[in-house]
C-alpha positions in Angstrom: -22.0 -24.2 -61.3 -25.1 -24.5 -58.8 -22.8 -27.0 -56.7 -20.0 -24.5 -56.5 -22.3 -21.5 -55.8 -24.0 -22.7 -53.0 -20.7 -23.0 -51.2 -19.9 -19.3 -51.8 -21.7 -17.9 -48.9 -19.3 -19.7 -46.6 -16.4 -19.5 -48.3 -16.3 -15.6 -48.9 -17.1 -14.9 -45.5 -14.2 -16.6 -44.1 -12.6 -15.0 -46.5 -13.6 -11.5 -45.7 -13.3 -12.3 -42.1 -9.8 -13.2 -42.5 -8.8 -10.2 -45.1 -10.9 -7.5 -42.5 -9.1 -8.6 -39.2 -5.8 -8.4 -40.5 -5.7 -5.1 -42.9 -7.0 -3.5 -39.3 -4.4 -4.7 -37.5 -1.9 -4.3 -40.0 -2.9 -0.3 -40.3 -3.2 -0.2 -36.2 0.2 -1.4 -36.1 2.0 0.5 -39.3 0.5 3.9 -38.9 2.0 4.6 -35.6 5.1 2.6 -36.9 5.3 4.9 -39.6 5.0 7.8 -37.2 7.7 6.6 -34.7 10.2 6.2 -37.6 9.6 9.9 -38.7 10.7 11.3 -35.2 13.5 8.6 -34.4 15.2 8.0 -37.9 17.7 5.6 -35.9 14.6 3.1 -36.4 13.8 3.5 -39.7 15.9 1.3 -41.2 16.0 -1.8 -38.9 11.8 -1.3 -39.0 11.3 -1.2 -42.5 14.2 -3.5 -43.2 12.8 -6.2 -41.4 9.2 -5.5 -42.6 10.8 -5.6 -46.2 12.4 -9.1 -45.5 8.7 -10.4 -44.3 7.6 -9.0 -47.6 9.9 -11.0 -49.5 9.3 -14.4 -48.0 7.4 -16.6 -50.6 3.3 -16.0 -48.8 3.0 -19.9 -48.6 5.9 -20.6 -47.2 5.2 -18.1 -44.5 1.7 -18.9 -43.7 3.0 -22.9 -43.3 5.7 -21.5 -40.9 3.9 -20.1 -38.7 1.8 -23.9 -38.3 4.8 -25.4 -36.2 5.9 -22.0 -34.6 2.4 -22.4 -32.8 2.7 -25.5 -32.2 5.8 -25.0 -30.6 4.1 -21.9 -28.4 1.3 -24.3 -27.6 -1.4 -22.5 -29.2 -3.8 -23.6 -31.9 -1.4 -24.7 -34.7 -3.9 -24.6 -38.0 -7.1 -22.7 -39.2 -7.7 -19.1 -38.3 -4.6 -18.2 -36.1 -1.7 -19.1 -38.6 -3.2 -17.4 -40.9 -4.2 -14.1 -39.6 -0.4 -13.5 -38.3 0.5 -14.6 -41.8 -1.8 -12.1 -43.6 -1.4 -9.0 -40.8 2.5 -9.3 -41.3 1.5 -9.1 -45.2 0.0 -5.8 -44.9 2.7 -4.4 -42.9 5.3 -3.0 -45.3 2.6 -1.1 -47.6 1.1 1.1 -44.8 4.2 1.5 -43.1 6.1 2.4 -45.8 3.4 5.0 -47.5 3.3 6.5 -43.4 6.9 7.1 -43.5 6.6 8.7 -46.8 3.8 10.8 -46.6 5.3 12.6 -43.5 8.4 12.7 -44.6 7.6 14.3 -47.6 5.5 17.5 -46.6 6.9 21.0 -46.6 9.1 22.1 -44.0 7.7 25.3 -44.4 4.0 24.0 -43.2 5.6 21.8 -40.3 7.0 25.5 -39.5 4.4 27.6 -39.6 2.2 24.8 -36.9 5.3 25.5 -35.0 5.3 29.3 -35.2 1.1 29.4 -34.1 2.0 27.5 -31.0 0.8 23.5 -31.6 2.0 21.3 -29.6 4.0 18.4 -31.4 1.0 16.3 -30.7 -1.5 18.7 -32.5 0.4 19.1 -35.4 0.6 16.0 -35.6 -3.2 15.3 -35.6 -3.8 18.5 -37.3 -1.4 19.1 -40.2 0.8 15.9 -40.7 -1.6 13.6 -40.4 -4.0 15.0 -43.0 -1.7 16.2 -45.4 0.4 12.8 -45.4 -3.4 11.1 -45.6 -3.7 10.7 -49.2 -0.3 8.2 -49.3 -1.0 6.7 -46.1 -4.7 5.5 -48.1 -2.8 4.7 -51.2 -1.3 1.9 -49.4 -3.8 0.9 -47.2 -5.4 -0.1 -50.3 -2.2 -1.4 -52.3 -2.3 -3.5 -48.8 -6.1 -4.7 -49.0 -5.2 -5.6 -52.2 -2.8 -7.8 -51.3 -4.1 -9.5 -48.2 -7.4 -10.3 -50.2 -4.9 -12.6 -53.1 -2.7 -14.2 -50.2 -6.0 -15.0 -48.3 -6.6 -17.3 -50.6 -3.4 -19.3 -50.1 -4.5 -20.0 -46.3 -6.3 -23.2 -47.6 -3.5 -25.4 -46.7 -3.1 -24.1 -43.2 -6.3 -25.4 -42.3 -8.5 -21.6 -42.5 -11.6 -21.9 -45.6 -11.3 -19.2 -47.3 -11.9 -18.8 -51.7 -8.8 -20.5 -51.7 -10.8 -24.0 -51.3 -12.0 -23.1 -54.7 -8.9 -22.6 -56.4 -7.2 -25.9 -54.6 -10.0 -28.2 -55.2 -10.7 -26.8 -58.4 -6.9 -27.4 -59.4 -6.7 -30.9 -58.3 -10.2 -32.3 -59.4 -10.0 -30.2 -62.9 -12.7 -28.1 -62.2 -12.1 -25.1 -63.4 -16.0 -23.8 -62.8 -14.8 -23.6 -59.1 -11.1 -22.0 -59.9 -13.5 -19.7 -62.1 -15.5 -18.7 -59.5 -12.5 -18.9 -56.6 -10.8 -16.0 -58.8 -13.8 -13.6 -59.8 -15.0 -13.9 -56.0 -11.2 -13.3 -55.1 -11.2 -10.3 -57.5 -14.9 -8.6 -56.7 -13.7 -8.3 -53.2 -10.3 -7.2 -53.8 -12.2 -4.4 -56.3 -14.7 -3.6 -53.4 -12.5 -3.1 -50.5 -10.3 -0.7 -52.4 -13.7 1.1 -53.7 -14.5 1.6 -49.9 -11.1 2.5 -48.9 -10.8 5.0 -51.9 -13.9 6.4 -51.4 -13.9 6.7 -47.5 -10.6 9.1 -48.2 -12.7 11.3 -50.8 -15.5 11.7 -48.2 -13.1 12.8 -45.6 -10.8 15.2 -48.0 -14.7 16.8 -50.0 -16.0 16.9 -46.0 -18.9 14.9 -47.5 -20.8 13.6 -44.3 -22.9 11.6 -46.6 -20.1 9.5 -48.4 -18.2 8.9 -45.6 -21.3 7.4 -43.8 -22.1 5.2 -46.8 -18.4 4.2 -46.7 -18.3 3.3 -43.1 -21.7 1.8 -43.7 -20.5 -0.4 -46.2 -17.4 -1.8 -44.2 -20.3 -2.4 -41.6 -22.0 -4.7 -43.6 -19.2 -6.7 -44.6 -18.2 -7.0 -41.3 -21.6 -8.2 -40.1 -21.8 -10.5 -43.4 -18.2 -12.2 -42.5 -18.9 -12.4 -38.5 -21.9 -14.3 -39.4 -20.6 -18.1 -39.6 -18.6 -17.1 -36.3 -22.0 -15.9 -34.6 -23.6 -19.2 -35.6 -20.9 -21.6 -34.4 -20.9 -19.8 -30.8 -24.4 -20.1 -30.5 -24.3 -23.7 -31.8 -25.2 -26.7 -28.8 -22.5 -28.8 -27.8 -24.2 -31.9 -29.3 -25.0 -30.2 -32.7 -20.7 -29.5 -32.8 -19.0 -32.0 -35.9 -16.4 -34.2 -36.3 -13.8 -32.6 -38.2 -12.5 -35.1 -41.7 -8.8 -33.6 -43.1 -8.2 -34.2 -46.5 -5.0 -33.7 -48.0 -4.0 -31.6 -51.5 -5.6 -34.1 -54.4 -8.9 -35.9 -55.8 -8.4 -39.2 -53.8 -8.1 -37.4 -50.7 -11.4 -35.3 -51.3 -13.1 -38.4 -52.0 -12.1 -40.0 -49.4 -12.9 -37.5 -46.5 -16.1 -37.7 -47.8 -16.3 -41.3 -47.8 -14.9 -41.1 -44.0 -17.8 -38.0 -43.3 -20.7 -39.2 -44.7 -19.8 -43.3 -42.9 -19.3 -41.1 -39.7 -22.7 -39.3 -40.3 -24.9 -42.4 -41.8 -23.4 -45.1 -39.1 -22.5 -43.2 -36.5 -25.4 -40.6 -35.9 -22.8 -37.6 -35.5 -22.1 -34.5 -37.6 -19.2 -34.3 -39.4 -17.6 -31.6 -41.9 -14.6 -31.9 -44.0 -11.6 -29.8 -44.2 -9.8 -30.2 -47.4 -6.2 -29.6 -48.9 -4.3 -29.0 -46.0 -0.7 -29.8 -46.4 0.8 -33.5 -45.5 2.9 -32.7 -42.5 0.5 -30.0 -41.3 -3.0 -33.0 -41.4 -0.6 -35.5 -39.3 0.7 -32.6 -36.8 -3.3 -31.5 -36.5 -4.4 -34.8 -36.3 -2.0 -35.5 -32.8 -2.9 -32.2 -31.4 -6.5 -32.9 -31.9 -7.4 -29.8 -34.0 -9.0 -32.6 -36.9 -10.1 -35.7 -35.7 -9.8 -38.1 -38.4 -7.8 -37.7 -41.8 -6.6 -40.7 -44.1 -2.9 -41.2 -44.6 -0.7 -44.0 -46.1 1.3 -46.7 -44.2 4.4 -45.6 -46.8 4.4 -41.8 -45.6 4.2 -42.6 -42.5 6.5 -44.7 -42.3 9.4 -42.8 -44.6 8.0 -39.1 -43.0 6.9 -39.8 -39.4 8.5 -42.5 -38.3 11.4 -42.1 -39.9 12.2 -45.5 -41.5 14.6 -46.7 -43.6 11.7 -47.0 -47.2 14.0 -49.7 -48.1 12.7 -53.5 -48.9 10.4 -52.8 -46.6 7.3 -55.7 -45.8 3.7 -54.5 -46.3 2.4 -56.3 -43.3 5.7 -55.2 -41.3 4.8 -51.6 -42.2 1.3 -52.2 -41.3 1.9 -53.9 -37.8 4.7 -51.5 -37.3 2.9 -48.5 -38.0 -0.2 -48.9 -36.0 1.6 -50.2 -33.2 4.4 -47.1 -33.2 1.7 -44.0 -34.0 -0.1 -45.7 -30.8 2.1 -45.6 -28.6 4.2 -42.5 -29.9 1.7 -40.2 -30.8 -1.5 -41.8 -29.1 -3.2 -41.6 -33.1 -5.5 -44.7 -33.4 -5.6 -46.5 -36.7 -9.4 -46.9 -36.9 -9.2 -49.3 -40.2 -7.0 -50.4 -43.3 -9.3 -49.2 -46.2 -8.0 -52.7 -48.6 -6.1 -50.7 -51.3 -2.5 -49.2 -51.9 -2.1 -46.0 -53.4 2.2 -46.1 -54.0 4.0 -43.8 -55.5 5.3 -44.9 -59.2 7.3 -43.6 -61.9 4.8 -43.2 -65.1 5.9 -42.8 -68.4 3.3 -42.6 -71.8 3.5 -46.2 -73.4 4.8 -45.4 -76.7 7.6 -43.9 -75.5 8.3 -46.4 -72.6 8.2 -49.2 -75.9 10.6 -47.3 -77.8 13.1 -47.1 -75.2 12.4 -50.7 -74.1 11.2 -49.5 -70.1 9.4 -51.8 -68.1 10.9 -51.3 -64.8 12.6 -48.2 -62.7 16.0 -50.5 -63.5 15.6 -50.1 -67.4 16.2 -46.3 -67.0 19.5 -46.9 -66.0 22.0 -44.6 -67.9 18.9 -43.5 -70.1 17.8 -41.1 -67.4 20.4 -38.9 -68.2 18.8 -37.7 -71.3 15.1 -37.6 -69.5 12.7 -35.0 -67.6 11.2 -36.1 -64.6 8.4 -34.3 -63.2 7.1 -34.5 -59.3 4.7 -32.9 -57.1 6.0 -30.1 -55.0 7.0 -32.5 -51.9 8.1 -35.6 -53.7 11.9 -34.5 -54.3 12.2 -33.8 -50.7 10.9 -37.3 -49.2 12.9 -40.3 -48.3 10.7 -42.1 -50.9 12.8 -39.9 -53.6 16.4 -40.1 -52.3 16.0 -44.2 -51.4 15.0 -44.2 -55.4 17.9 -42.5 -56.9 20.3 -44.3 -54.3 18.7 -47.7 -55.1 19.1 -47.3 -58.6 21.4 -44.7 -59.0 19.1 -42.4 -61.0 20.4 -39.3 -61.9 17.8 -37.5 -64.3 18.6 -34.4 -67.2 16.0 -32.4 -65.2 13.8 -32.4 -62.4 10.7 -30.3 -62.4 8.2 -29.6 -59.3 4.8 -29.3 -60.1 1.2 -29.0 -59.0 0.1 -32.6 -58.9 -2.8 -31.5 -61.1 -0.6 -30.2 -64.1 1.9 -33.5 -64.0 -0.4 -35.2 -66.3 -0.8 -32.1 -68.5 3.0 -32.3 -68.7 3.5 -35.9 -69.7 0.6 -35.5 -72.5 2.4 -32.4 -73.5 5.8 -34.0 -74.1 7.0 -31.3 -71.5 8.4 -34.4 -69.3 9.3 -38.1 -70.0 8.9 -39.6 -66.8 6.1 -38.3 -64.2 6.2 -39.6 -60.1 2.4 -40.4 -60.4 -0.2 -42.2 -58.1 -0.5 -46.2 -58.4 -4.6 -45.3 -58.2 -4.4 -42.3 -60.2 -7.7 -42.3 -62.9 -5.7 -40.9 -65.3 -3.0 -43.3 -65.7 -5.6 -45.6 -67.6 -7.6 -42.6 -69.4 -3.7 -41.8 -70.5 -2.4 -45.5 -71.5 0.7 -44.7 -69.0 2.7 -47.4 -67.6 3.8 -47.9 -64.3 7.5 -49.0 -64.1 7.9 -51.7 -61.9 10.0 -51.3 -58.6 12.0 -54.0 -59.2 14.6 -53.3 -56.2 11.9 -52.4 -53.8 13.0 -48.9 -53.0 8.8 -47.9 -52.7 7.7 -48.7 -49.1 3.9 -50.1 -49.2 1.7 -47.2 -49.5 -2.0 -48.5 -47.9 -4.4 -46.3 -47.3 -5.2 -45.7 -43.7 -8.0 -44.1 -41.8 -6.4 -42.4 -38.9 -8.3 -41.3 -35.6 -7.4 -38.9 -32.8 -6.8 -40.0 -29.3 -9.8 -37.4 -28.1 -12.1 -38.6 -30.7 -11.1 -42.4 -29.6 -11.7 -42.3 -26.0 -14.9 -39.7 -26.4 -17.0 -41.3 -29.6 -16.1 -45.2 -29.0 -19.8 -45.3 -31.9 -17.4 -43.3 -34.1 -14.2 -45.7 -34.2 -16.4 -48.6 -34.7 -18.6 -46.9 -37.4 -14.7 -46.2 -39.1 -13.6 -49.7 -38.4 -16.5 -51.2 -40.5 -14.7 -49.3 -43.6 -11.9 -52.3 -43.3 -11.4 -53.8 -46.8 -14.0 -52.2 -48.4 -12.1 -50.3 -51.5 -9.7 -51.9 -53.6 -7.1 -50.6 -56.3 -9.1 -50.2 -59.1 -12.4 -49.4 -57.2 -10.5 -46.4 -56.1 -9.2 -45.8 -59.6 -12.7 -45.6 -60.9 -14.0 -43.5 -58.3 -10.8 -40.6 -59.2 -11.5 -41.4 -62.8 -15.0 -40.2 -61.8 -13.8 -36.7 -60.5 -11.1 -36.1 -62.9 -12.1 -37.5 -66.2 -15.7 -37.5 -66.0 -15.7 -34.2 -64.2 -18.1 -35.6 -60.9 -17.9 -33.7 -57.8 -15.8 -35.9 -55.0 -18.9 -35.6 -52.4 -21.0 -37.4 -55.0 -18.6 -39.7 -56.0 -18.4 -40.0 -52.4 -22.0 -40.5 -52.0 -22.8 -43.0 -54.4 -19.9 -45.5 -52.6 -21.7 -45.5 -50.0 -25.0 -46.0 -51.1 -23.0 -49.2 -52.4 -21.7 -49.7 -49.6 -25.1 -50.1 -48.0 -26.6 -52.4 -50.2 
């Protein structure tokens, strides 16, 4: 709990910082929206149709849109900016939609009698719509920093900290102190921001000079509270600024970014910070843009998902020459070191049942897999890894369930699937008795874990790429295994886990 507290500082602000920036430019951009489509009604269906359709776009899938949209624009394709567009075209539809309504629905009779005294449309406008449609407009200028405070929290994998961390870290590693604490922090400042909000309007509509000032006073201190990391990076010296470590969405990448980190900080000499659960395509596609510079990958994603290769009987060493030789010259990403161990995908299946049904290898499903559940993380079903498996063995399974990687385990225990796609170096496949069905046909490429460097961080930190380099050969299969038995079973935090490799390492 201390652990987890001490990060909170940070993460809330980012948070807060994110949630603030985008409600105001969401009401900036709705309220006037919402006026426009009151005096030309030829707009207000296109304009709240297509803010409508942005509402109904799954949040995720539209903050990890807008990643290779910038990319494509040139601009800074993870952390804050992806985000923030993401989140300000949230808060759109609320505000808008409660503008439109509020004026709409005031009586003709008042919009008359403004008329009748001799305002301009612009005065009654400011004087008479405006404060009489206030009480909706407010209503969803809360329902909408409501919202933007719970789809914050899903801009973790798009590179931008926020309390999200909490909840993806907490998810993968089984810690549910942090997805605890990710939630009730999530949930205070949801509650807080509509207190503000709700009582800002009552100040205004009582005339109380005193409650609005305490309102406004309020949002002034959480702006100050969130613009504080921001202050302190701008004023930070050049030398003091840290290598960036991406981790992607589970426990062996957490470990390992801190493995990476703290080798980077002991060896090297130079700051470094890690920047966890960011989605697989979106670490590679920061990586060769140089907005992280240095992530782990594995030779078998890289070569099924980036390079594009047939997954197929492939040759571990081929892969590994291949690989370094075509990210090089392709991308200009530097393979700093091959850590010594392969992570693979497998099929996993609980041993009693795998000894009832006589499977020891993917080819023993065979015609069996009609009658069996297969569960997968959410990306699995949708890699070349997946398709070369059924094609190779022509598995065609009753049903196929995507899943947080976290909860596949969960499943299997639970008799909820028979067969899981699990992680050679996965913990839990020994805490669990699984088996790992053997790829007989060789439809898995080789999988081995690979410490990838950016061109930048190459050419400028030559002590950095040789500190990284000295990690060659250094973990193997089951020292890995331990070390994500150590977060997930035995419920250690992956920095310390982290930590006390390479203390060992040292020795």
């Amino acid at each position: 709990m201390k652990e987890q507290l001490a990060l909170l500082p940070r993460y809330l602000a980012a948070h807060l910082g994110l949630t603030l920036v985008a409600l105001a430019l969401g009401v900036a951009v709705s309220v006037p929206l919402g006026v426009l489509v009151t005096r030309s009604r030829r707009l207000e269906g296109p304009v709240l149709g297509v803010a409508s359709v942005v509402q109904t776009i799954p949040s995720l899938a539209l903050l990890a849109f807008m990643v290779p949209v910038l990319a494509a624009l040139g601009a800074r394709s993870i952390g804050y900016l992806p985000a923030l567009i993401g989140l300000f075209l949230y808060s759109l539809l609320p505000v808008l939609r409660n503008t439109a309504a509020g004026l709409s629905g005031l009586d003709p009779a008042v919009i008359e009698a403004a008329r009748g005294v001799g305002m301009t449309p612009r005065e009654q406008l400011r004087r008479v719509e405006l404060p009489l449609a206030l009480p909706v407009i407010v209503a969803g200028v809360r329902t909408a920093a409501v919202l933007t405070v719970g789809t914050a929290t899903l801009s973790t994998p798009v590179g931008a900290p926020s309390l999200g961390d909490y909840i993806f870290s907490g998810l993968q590693t089984r810690n549910t102190t942090a997805v605890l604490i990710g939630c009730v922090a999530s949930a205070g400042l949801a509650l807080v921001l509509d207190g503000l909000v709700r009582g800002l309007l009552a100040g205004v509509t009582r005339r109380s000079r005193r409650l609005v000032l305490l309102c406004l006073g309020g949002f002034a201190g959480l702006a100050v509270f969130a613009a504080t990391p921001v202050v302190r990076a701008l004023l930070a010296r050049d030398d003091q600024v840290s290598i960036t470590v991406g981790a992607k969405t589970f426990t062996e990448q957490y470990i390992l970014a801190g493995i990476v980190a703290g080798r980077i900080e002991r060896v090297a000499g130079v700051p470094a910070r890690t920047l966890g659960s960011l989605g697989s395509t979106v670490v590679f596609d920061a990586l060769k843009n140089g907005e992280i510079d240095v992530y782990v990958d594995y030779s078998g994603t890289l070569w099924a998902n980036v390079l594009r290769r047939s997954t197929e009987s492939a040759d571990r060493a081929s892969v590994l020459a291949t690989v370094e030789r075509e990210l090089l010259d392709r991308y200009n990403v530097h393979v700093a070191a091959a850590l010594g161990f392969e992570n693979t995908y497998a099929l996993a299946m609980r041993r009693a049942e795998a000894e009832r049904l006589g499977i020891r290898r993917i080819s023993d499903l065979g015609a069996r897999a009609r009658s069996l559940r297969v569960g997968g993380d959410y990306e699995i079903f949708q890699r070349p890894e997946w398709r070369a498996i059924e094609r190779v063995y022509g598995l065609a399974f009753r049903e196929a369930r995507s899943m947080d990687p976290s909860l596949l385990y969960e499943a299997l225990r639970a008799e909820q699937v028979d067969v899981i796609t699990a992680f050679s170096t996965d913990g839990r496949i020994i805490v669990d008795d699984l088996v790992l069905l053997e790829d007989d046909r060789r439809a898995i490429p080789p999988y081995d874990a690979l410490v990838l460097v950016s061109d930048r961080l190459a050419r400028t930190r030559p002590e950095v790429l040789e500190a990284l380099r000295g990690l060659s050969g250094t973990i193997d299969a089951q020292e890995m295994r331990q070390m994500n038995a150590a977060v997930d079973e035995k419920k250690g935090s992956p920095a310390a886990v982290a930590a006390r490799f390479l203390d060992e390492l040292r020795r």
